[in-house]
N, C-alpha and C positions, 0 to 999 in steps of 0.2 A: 531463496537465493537471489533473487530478483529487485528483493528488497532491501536486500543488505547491502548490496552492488549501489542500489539508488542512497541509501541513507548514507554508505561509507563516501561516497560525493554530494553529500551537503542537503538531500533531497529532505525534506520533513515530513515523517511521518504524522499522519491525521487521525489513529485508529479511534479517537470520539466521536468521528463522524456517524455512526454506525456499527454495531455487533455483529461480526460476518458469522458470529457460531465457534463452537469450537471444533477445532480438525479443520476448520480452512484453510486452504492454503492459497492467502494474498493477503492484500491489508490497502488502505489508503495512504494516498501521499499528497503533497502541495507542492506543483509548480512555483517558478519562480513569479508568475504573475496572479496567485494564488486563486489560481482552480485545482479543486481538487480530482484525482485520478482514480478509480481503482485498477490496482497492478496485481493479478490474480494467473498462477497455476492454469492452461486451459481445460483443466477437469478441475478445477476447485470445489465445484459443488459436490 
Protein backbone atom coordinates (compact mmCIF):
# COMPACT_ATOMS: atom_id res chain seq x y z
CA UNK A 1 0.00 0.00 0.00
CA UNK A 2 2.79 1.85 0.99
CA UNK A 3 4.39 1.47 -2.07
CA UNK A 4 1.97 2.39 -4.43
CA UNK A 5 1.25 5.69 -2.46
CA UNK A 6 5.32 6.39 -2.89
CA UNK A 7 5.50 5.19 -6.65
CA UNK A 8 2.01 6.91 -7.76
CA UNK A 9 4.34 10.31 -6.47
CA UNK A 10 7.09 9.75 -8.64
CA UNK A 11 9.22 7.60 -6.01
CA UNK A 12 11.32 4.86 -7.98
CA UNK A 13 11.20 1.74 -7.34
CA UNK A 14 14.72 -0.30 -6.84
CA UNK A 15 13.36 -3.99 -6.50
CA UNK A 16 17.11 -5.18 -8.14
CA UNK A 17 18.58 -4.23 -5.24
CA UNK A 18 17.90 -7.47 -3.52
CA UNK A 19 15.24 -10.52 -3.51
CA UNK A 20 13.05 -9.86 -0.28
CA UNK A 21 11.52 -13.55 -1.04
CA UNK A 22 8.21 -14.14 -2.06
CA UNK A 23 5.16 -13.11 0.38
CA UNK A 24 7.10 -10.05 1.38
CA UNK A 25 5.53 -7.47 2.09
CA UNK A 26 7.70 -4.20 1.01
CA UNK A 27 10.08 -3.53 -1.60
CA UNK A 28 12.89 -0.92 -2.31
CA UNK A 29 12.79 2.62 -3.44
CA UNK A 30 15.26 5.69 -4.41
CA UNK A 31 15.15 8.87 -2.85
CA UNK A 32 15.40 11.85 -4.69
CA UNK A 33 19.18 12.12 -3.75
CA UNK A 34 19.42 8.51 -4.77
CA UNK A 35 19.80 6.48 -1.47
CA UNK A 36 18.04 3.65 -1.44
CA UNK A 37 15.21 2.73 1.26
CA UNK A 38 13.60 -0.21 2.31
CA UNK A 39 9.71 0.56 2.75
CA UNK A 40 8.48 -2.83 4.38
CA UNK A 41 4.88 -3.97 6.18
CA UNK A 42 6.11 -3.94 10.17
CA UNK A 43 5.59 -7.77 10.24
CA UNK A 44 7.14 -8.27 6.58
CA UNK A 45 9.10 -11.11 7.62
Amino acid sequence: MALDHLAANGAVRCDAVEELGEGFRGGWIMNPANIVHLVRAPDAW
